[in-house]
C-alpha positions in Angstrom: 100.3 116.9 117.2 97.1 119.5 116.2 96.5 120.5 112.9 97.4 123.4 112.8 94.5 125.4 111.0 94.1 128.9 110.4 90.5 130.8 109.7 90.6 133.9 107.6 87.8 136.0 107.7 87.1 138.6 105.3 85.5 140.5 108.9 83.6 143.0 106.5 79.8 142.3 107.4 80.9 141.3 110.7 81.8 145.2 111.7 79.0 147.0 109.4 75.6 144.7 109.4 74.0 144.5 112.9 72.2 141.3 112.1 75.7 140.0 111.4 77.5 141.2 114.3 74.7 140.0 117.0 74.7 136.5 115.2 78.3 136.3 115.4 80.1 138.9 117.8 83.5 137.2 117.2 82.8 136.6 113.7 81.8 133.9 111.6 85.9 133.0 111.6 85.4 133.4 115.1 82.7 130.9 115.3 84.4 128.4 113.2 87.4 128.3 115.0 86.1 127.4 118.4 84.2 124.7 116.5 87.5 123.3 115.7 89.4 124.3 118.5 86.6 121.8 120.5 87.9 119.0 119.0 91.7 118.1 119.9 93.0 117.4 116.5 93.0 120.9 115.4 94.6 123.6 116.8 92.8 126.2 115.1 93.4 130.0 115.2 92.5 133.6 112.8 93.0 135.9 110.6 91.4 138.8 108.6 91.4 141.1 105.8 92.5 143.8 107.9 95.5 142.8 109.3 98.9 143.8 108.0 99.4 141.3 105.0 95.7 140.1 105.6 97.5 138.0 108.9 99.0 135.6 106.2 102.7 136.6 106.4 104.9 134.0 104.2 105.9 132.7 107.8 102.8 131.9 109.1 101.7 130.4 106.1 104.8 127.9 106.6 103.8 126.9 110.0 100.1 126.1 108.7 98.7 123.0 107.7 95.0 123.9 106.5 93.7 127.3 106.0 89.9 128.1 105.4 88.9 130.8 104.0 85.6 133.2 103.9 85.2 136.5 102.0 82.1 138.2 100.1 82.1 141.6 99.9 85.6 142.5 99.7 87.5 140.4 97.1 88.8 143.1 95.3 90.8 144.4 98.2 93.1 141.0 98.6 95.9 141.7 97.9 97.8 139.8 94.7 100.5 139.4 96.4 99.1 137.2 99.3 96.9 135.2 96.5 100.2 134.5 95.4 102.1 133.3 98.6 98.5 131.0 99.6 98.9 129.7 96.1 102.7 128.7 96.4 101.9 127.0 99.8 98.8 125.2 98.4 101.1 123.9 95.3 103.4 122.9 98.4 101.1 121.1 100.3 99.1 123.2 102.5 95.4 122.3 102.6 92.8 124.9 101.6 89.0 125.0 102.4 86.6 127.9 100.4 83.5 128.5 102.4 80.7 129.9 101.0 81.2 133.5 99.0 85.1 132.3 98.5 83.6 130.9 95.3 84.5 133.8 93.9 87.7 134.7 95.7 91.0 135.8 93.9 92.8 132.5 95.5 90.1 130.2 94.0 89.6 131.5 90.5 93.7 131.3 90.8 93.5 127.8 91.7 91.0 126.8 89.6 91.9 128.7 86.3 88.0 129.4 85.9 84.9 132.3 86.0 84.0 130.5 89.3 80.4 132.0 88.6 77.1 130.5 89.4 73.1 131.4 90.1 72.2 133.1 93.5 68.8 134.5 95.3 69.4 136.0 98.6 65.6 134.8 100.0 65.9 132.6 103.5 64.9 129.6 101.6 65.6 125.7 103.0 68.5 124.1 101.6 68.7 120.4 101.5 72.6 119.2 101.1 72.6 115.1 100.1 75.4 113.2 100.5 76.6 112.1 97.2 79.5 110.2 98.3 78.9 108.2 101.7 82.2 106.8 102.2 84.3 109.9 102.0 86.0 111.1 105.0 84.2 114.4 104.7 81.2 113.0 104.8 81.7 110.5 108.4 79.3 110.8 110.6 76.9 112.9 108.5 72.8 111.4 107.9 72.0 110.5 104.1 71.8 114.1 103.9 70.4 117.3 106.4 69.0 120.7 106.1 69.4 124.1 106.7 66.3 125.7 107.1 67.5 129.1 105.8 70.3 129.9 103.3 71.4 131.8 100.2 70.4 129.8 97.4 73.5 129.1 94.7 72.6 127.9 91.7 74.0 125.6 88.7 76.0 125.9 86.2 78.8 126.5 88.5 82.2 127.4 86.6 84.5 125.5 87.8 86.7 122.8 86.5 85.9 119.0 86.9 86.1 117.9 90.6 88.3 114.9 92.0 84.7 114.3 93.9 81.4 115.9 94.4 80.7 115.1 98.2 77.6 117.0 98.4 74.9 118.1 95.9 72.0 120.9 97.5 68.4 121.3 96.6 66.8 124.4 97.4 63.3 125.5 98.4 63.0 127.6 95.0 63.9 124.4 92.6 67.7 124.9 92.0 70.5 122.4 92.9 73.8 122.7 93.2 77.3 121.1 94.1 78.2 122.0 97.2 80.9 120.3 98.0 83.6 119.6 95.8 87.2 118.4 96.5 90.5 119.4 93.7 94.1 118.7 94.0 96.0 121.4 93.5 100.2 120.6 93.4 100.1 119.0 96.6 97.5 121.0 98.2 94.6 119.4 98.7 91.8 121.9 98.3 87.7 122.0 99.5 84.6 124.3 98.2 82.0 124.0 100.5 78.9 126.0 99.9 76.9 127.0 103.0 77.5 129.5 105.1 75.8 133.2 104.7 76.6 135.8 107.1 72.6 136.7 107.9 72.4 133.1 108.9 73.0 130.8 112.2 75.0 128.0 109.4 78.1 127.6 111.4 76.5 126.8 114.6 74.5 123.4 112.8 76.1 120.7 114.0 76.3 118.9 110.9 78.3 121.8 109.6 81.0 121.5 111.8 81.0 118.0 111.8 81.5 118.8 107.5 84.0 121.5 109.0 86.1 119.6 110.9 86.2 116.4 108.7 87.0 118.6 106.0 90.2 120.0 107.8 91.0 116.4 108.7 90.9 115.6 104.8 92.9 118.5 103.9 96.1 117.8 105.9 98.8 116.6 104.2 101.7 115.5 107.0 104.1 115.4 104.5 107.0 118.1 104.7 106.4 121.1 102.5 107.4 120.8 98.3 110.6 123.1 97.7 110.7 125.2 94.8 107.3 124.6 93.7 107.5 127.3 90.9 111.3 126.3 89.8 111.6 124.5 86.4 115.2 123.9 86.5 117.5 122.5 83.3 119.1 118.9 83.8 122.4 119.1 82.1 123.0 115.8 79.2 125.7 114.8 82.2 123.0 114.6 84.9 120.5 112.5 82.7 119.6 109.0 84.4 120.7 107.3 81.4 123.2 107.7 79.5 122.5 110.1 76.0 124.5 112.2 73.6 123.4 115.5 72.6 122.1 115.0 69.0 120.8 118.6 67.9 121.4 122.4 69.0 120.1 123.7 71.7 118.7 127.3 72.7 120.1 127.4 76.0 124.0 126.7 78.3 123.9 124.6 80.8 123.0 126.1 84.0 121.5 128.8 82.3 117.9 129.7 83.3 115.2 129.1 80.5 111.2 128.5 80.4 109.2 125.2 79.5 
């Protein structure tokens, strides 16, 4: 059976920059979904900002296994309550893949509890991205490392929490570096940042991208069914304890009755 992936787009640059719209006429989410949709593990398909609920109704979301995600301009107009339901899903097991500008998107500073700022020059310049883990599955079939002869340069210190792994670490042409590719676990989501990928540039037709793209979605799956309840914190009665206890001290809260930890 597919993956099945969805692509949300933020679609913002794609209907008011010119050099945007004639590098990608179906969009970038456009683009990135037929690179997955070549490959017959995925089963890829999109959504955008513009869509009723941003095309990320709670039952959609349920029938997804990864979701990537792209936005710049517009984070502001997400609305909280589909950060909310992508979250819940994530915790539950849904994979989830940032791209690019998403460092600073309301579902990844949710995730990740953090600023999520960092360094950035808008100036065409090469990007070199090294492999800094060869034997991760994101990395498979990737050289030592490859370029991209124009980018967006992103810049350390990047505010974000620890990574499980740093899969990729970019020079650029100006002197900065950066990691660009870092995995988290989130509940049991697993989630991806990966940092190329600026609207005024050909990045998701590189090969190597895709190939990053489409291992990345690979890594994210999780076939296991769906956590229930992820946001319950229910109260196990004395009675219901594995081993036998007595209750020794008072207590705040009945049985049954609904309480916080």
């Amino acid at each position: 059976m597919a993956i099945r992936t969805i692509v949300w787009g933020e679609n913002v640059h794609e209907q008011t920059n010119k050099i945007v719209s004639d590098l990608y006429p179906n969009g970038m989410h456009g683009c990135i979904a037929d690179a997955l949709n070549a490959d017959d593990r995925f089963s890829a398909t999109t959504a955008t900002l513009q869509e009723d609920e941003h095309g990320l109704p709670d039952t959609r979301l349920a029938e997804t296994d990864v979701l990537l995600w792209w936005g710049h301009a517009a984070h502001g107009d997400v609305s909280d309550e589909v950060v909310e339901r992508v979250a819940d899903h994530v915790n539950a097991g849904m994979g989830l893949i940032l791209l690019h500008s998403a460092h600073f998107a309301k579902i990844f500073k949710r995730l990740m509890g953090t600023p999520c700022n960092l360094t950035w020059r808008e100036a065409g310049e090469r990007e070199r991205l090294w492999v800094t883990s060869r034997n991760h599955p994101i990395a498979a079939g990737l050289p030592d490392h490859f370029e991209l002869e124009n980018e967006e340069m992103y810049g350390e210190p990047f505010g974000v929490p620890e990574p499980l792994e740093t899969v990729f670490i970019s020079w650029f042409q100006g002197g900065e570096v950066f990691r660009s590719g870092l995995t988290y676990k989130r509940g049991a989501g697993n989630v991806f940042y990966f940092r190329p990928g600026h609207e005024t540039y050909p990045t998701y037709y590189d090969q190597n991208v895709q190939t990053v793209l489409r291992n990345a979605v690979a890594w994210a799956y999780n076939p296991a069914p769906r956590v229930v309840g992820v946001n319950d914190a229910p109260n196990v009665p004395v009675e219901q304890a594995l081993e036998p206890i007595e209750e020794r001290g008072p207590r705040l809260h009945k049985d049954g009755e609904e309480g916080y930890r």
